[in-house]
C-alpha positions in Angstrom: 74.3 -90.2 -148.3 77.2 -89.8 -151.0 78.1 -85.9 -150.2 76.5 -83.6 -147.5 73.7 -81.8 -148.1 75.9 -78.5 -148.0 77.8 -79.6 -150.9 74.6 -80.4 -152.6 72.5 -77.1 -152.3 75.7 -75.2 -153.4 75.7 -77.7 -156.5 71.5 -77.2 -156.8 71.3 -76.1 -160.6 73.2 -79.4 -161.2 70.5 -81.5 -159.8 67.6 -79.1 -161.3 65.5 -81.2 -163.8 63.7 -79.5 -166.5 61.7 -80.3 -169.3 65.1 -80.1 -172.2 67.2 -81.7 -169.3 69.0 -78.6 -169.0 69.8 -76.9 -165.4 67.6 -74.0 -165.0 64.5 -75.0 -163.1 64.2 -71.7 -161.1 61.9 -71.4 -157.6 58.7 -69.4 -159.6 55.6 -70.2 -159.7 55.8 -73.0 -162.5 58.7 -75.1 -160.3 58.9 -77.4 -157.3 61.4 -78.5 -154.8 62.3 -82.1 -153.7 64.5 -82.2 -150.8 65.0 -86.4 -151.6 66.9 -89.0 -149.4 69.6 -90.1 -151.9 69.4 -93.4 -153.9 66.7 -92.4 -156.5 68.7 -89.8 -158.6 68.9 -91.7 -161.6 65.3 -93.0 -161.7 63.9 -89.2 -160.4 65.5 -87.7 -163.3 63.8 -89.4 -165.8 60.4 -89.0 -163.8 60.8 -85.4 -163.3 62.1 -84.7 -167.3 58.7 -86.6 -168.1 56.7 -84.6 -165.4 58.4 -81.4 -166.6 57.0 -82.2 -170.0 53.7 -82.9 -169.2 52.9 -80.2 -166.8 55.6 -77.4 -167.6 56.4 -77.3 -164.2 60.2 -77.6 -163.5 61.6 -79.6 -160.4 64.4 -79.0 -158.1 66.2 -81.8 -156.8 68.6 -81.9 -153.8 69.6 -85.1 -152.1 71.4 -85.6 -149.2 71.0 -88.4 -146.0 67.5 -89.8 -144.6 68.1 -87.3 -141.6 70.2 -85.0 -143.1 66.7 -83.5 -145.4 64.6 -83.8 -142.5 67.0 -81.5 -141.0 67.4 -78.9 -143.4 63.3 -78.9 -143.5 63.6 -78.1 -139.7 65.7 -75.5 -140.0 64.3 -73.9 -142.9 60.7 -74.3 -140.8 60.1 -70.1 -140.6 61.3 -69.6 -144.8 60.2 -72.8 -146.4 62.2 -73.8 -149.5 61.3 -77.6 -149.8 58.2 -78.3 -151.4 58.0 -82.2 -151.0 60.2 -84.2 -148.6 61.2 -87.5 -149.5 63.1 -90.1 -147.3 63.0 -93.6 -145.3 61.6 -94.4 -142.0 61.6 -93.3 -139.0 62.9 -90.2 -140.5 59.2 -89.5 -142.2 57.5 -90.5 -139.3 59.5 -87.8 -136.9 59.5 -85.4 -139.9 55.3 -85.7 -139.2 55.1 -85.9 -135.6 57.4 -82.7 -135.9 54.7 -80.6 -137.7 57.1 -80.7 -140.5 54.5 -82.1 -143.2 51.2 -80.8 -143.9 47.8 -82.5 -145.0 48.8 -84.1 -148.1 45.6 -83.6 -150.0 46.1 -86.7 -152.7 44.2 -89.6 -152.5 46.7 -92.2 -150.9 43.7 -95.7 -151.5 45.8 -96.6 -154.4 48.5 -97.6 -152.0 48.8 -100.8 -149.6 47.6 -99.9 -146.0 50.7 -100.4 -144.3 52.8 -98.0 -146.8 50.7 -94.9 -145.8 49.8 -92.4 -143.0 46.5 -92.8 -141.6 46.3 -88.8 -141.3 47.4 -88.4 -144.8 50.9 -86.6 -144.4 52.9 -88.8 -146.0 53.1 -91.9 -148.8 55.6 -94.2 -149.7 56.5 -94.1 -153.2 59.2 -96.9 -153.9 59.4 -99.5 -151.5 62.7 -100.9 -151.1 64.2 -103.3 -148.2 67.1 -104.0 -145.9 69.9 -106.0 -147.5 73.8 -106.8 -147.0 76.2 -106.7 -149.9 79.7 -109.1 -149.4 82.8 -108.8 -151.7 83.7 -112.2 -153.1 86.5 -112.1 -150.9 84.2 -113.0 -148.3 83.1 -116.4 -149.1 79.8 -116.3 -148.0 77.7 -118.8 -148.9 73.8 -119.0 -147.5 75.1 -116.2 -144.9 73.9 -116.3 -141.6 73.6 -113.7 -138.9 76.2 -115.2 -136.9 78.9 -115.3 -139.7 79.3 -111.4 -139.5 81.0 -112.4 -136.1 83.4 -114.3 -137.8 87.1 -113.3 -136.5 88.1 -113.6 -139.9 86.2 -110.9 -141.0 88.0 -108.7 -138.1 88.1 -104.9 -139.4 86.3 -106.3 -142.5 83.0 -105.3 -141.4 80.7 -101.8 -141.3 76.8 -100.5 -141.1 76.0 -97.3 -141.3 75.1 -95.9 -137.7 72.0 -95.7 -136.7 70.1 -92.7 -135.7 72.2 -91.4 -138.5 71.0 -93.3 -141.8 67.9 -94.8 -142.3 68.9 -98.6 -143.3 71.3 -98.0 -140.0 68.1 -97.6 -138.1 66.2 -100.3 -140.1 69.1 -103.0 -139.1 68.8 -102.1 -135.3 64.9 -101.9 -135.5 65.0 -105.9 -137.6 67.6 -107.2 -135.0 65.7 -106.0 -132.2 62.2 -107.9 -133.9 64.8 -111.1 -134.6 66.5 -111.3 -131.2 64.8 -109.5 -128.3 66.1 -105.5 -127.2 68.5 -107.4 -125.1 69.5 -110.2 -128.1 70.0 -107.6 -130.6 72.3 -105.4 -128.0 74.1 -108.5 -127.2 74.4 -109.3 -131.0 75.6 -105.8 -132.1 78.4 -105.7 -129.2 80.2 -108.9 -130.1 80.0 -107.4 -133.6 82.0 -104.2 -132.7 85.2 -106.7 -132.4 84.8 -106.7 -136.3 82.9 -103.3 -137.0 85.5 -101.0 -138.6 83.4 -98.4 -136.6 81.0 -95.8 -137.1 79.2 -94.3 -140.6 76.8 -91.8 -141.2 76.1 -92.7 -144.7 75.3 -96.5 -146.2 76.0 -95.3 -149.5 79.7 -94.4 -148.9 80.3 -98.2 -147.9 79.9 -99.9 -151.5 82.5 -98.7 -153.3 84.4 -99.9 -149.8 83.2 -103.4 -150.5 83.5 -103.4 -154.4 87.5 -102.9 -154.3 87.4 -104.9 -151.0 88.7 -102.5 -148.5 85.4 -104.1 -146.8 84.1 -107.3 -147.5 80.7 -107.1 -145.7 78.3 -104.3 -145.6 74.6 -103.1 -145.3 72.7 -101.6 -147.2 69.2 -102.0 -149.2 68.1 -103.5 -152.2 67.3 -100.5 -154.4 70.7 -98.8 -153.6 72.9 -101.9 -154.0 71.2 -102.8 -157.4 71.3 -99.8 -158.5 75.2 -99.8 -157.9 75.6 -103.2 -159.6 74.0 -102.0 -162.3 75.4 -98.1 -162.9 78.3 -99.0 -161.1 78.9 -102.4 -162.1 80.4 -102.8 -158.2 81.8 -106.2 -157.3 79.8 -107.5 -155.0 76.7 -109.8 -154.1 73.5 -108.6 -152.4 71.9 -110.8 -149.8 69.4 -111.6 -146.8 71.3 -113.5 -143.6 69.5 -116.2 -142.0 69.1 -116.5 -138.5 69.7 -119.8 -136.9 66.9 -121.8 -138.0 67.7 -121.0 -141.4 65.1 -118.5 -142.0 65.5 -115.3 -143.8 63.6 -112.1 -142.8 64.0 -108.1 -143.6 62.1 -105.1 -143.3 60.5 -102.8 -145.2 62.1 -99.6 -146.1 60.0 -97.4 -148.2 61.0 -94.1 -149.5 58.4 -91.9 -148.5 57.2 -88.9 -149.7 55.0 -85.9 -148.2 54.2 -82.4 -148.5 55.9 -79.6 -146.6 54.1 -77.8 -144.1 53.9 -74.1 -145.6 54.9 -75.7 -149.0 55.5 -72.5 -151.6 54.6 -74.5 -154.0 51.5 -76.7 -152.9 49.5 -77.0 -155.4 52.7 -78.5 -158.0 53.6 -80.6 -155.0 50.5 -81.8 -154.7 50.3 -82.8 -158.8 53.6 -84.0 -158.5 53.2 -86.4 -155.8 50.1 -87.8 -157.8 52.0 -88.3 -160.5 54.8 -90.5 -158.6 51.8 -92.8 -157.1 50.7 -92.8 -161.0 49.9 -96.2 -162.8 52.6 -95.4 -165.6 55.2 -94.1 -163.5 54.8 -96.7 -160.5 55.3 -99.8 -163.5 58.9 -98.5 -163.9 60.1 -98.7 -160.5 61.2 -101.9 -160.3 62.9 -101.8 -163.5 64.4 -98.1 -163.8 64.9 -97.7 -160.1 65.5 -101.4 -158.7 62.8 -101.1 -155.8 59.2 -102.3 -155.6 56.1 -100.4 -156.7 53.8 -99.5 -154.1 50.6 -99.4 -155.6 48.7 -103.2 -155.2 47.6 -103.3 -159.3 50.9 -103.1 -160.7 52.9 -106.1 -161.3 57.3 -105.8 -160.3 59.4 -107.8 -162.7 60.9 -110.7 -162.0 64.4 -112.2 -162.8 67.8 -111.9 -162.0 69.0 -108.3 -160.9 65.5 -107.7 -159.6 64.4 -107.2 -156.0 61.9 -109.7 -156.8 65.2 -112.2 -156.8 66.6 -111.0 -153.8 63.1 -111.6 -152.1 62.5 -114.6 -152.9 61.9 -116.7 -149.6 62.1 -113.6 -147.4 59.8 -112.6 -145.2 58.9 -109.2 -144.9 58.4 -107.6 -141.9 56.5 -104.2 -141.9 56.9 -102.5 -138.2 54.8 -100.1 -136.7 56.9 -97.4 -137.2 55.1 -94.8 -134.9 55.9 -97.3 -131.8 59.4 -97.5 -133.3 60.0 -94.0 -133.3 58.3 -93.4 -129.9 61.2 -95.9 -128.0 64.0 -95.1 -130.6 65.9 -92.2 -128.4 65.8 -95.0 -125.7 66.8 -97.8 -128.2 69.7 -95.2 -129.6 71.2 -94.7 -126.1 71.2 -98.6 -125.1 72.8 -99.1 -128.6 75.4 -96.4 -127.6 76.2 -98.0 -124.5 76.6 -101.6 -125.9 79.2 -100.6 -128.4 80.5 -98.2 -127.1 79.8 -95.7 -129.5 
């Protein structure tokens, strides 16, 4: 997250797209609100102007961290205000089992199996992945797992926490598939010798690693692309190996579903539909640097895409309904192993 959500509601009108592009959305009956894990502003904008256009329905955008909306939903359970909650795994997946999201009532077959609920609450509609980014500075070449434990790298080094932010969670959940509970506990421990310490939001680190105040980070691949591009930050974004040389990440979709008690259903509904459409799904990978998430559409290729960064990666996608059944378990080991 780049600024709480606090900041972000009182700043609302700001983020309010409508069909000119001006502020104004409003919450009548022609309008919809998206309480959105950040990273997608720039590409949501541009959806949501064209959306606007087509339908006359105005959107309301606020963005804030993975948990961070989930909470606000929670809170706002007896007055709903959000119409459609996006954000990352396991956030989407407690935000269900929560009774936060309703029946979603929009054909999801358009999407790969493993990127939907099998009750229909929720959809992902960009996928995106876990990544590191390294300042120069670094020197990392063909990084391995094991290099982050370097002593040079001593106060040099930070991941968002997790439990907190959704790639935080995502690098626990991969080192725990990668090593063993125990391995990755072990791992993340010797790591806290060169962990600057704790952060609740991965998108505060890369201006941190662009003017080199760190030189290694995580993050994922649509947020530190997007920052290389917009941004033009000074870094590299890259997969670690593990020992044998192999390279592996996880799939972190941002995930979209329908609040339950939704004032405005039926928009979110045609909204949604419209995200998981043909035309809008072919410019994810080039407007907003992730991977499209319906199986007939084609990402690009080339340098700057995540198709690049990919390449050679295997791609793990976990069960993320076991994950989030063990993760208060898998939180409190983590605690005690860094002593955090």
């Amino acid at each position: 997250m780049r600024m709480s959500i606090w900041v972000l509601l009182a700043l609302a009108d700001v983020s309010t797209v409508s069909a000119c592009g001006g502020t104004g959305g409003g919450n009548g009956p022609d309008s919809v609100t998206v309480y959105s894990a950040d990273g997608l502003g720039q590409w949501y904008r541009a959806r949501f102007a064209e959306f606007t256009q087509k339908t006359g329905i105005s959107v309301n955008l606020v963005e804030a961290g993975s948990a961070e909306v989930v909470s606000r939903v929670a809170k706002e359970k007896a007055n709903p205000q959000a119409d459609l909650l996006v954000t990352l795994p396991p956030f989407i997946q407690k935000a269900a089992d929560s009774g936060l999201l309703a029946d979603a009532g929009v054909d999801f077959s358009v999407v790969v199996e493993n990127n939907r609920d099998k009750d229909g609450r929720y959809v992902a509609i960009v996928d995106n992945y876990l990544t590191f980014i390294a300042h120069p500075l670094a020197a990392l070449k063909d990084a391995r797992w094991d290099d982050f434990l370097d002593p040079r790298l001593k106060g040099k080094v930070q991941y968002s926490t997790p439990g907190q932010a959704g790639d935080g969670t995502a690098m626990l959940v991969l080192l725990q598939h990668l090593m063993g509970d125990q391995g990755a506990l072990d791992y993340l421990g010797k790591l806290q010798h060169n962990n600057v310490g704790p952060s609740s939001s991965t998108g505060k680190l890369q201006p941190k690693v662009s003017n080199a105040e760190l030189w290694v980070a995580n993050g994922d691949v649509q947020m530190n692309l997007a920052s290389i591009r917009d941004d033009h930050s000074n870094f590299s974004v890259f997969i670690p190996a593990t020992g044998d040389g192999k390279r592996a990440t996880i799939s972190l979709p941002y995930a979209a579903g329908i609040t339950d008690g939704a004032p405005h259903v039926g928009n979110a509904r045609n909204l949604l539909g419209y995200l998981l459409s043909v035309p809008v799904q072919q410019t994810v990978s080039r407007d907003a640097l992730g991977m499209p998430v319906r199986a007939d559409v084609k990402p690009e290729s080339g340098p700057g895409t995540p198709a690049k960064v990919l390449e050679g990666v295997d791609i793990w996608h976990p069960d993320w309904d076991r994950v989030v059944a063990t993760l208060d378990a898998s939180l409190s080991a983590y605690q005690n192993a860094t002593g955090s």
